[in-house]
N, C-alpha and C positions, 0 to 999 in steps of 0.2 A: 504494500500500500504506500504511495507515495506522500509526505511529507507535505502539506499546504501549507504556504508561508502568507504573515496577514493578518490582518485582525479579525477577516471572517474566519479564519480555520482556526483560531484560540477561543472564538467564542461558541459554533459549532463544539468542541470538545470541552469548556463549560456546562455545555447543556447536557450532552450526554452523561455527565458525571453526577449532574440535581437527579432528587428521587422523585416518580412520577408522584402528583398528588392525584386522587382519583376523583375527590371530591369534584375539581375541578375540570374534568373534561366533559364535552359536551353540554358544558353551560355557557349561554351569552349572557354579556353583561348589557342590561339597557342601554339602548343609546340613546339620543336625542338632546333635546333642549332640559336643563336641570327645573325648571320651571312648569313644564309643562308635562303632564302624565294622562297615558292613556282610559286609566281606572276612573271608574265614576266617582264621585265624590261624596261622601258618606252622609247623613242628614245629621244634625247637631241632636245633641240627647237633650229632652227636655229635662229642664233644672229639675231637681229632686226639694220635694218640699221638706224644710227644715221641723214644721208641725206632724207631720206625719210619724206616728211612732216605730221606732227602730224592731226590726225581727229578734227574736227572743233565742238566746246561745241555747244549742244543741244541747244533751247529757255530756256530751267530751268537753264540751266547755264552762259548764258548769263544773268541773271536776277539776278544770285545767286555774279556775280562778282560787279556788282550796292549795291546791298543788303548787301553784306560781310562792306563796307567801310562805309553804313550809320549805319548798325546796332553796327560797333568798333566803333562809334563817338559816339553813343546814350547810350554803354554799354562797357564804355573802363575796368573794372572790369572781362569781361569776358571772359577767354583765351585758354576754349573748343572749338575744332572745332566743334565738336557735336553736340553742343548750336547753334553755326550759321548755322549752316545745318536743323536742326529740325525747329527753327524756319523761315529761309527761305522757309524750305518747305510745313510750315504750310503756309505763307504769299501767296505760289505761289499758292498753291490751293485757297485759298479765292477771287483769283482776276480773275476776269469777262473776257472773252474771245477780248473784246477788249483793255483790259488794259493789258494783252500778247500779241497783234500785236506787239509794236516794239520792242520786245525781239525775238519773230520770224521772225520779217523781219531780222533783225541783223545776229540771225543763216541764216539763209537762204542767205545771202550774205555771210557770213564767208564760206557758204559749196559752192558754186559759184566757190568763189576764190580758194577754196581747192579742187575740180575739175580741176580747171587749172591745178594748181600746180600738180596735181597727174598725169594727160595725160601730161605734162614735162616732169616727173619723170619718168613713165614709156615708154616715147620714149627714153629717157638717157639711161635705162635700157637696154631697146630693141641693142638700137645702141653698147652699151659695149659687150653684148653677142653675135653681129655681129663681133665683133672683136676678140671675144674666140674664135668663130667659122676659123676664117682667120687663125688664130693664128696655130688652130688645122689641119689646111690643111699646111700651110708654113712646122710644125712640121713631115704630112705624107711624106712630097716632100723631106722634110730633110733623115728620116729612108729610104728614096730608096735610095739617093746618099750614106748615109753611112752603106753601106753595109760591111764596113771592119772589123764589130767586135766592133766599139764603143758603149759604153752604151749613150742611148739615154735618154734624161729625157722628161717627158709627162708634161702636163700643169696639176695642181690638177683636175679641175674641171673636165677635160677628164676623168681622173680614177675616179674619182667619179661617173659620167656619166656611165660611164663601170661597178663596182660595182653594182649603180641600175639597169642596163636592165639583170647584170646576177643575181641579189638574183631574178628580176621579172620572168626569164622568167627558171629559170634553179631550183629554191630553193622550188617554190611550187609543181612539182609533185613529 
């Protein structure tokens, strides 16, 4: 085999020498403009309401909040959550299906209670958007009487309302 002299023939014989990665072959890397993507664009999550009550921790976590304060007392050196979580959940698995009743009775009263709480929440709910609806009629009764040419303003969530029954019923065919 003859000898190449050059900097193509030392770089050639670099390459032969790297070990294949395999991850990498037969993958493209995107190209195009850094700005612009071909993927649709996701719709924004509506805000999470701050009054709505929180979901009520599992039996593991009700066991895991007992757990956390014995195991800082036993192991005040240790300041990974990590650590407390791996080994609470080594702990929980090790324990006998009666020695998890009262961590499941506990959840199961916490989800009770948070039952309540959510059939409150969502009559409040209910009863609010009986009032947008009032609200939405007061505002129809209004647009008749002023017929003179005033700009009327609509309540948001009406045009919101309005937007989705027209992307639903006018944007798909």
């Amino acid at each position: 085999m003859k000898n190449a002299k050059g900097k193509g023939a030392a770089r050639a014989s670099k390459e032969s020498l790297k070990p294949v990665d395999d991850r990498k072959v037969g993958k493209r890397k995107a190209s195009g403009k850094p700005g612009r993507s071909s993927a649709p664009k996701k719709e924004k999550k509506a805000k999470k309401d701050p009054n709505k009550p929180k979901r009520p921790p599992s039996a593991f976590f009700v066991f895991l909040e007992e757990f956390r304060k014995t195991f800082k007392a036993e192991n005040p050196n240790v300041k990974a959550v990590s650590v407390v979580g791996k080994a609470g959940g080594e702990k929980w698995k090790s324990l006998s299906s009666a020695e998890k009743a009262p961590y499941e009775a506990k959840a199961a009263k916490r989800k009770a209670e948070y039952e309540k709480l959510i059939k409150a929440y969502d009559k409040k709910q209910a009863s609010s958007a009986d009032d947008e609806e009032s609200d939405k009629s007061k505002s129809e009764v209004n647009d008749e009487d002023d017929a003179s040419g005033e700009v009327v303003f609509f309540p948001l969530s009406l045009l919101i309302m309005l937007l989705r029954i027209y992307s639903l019923y006018f944007l798909e065919y």
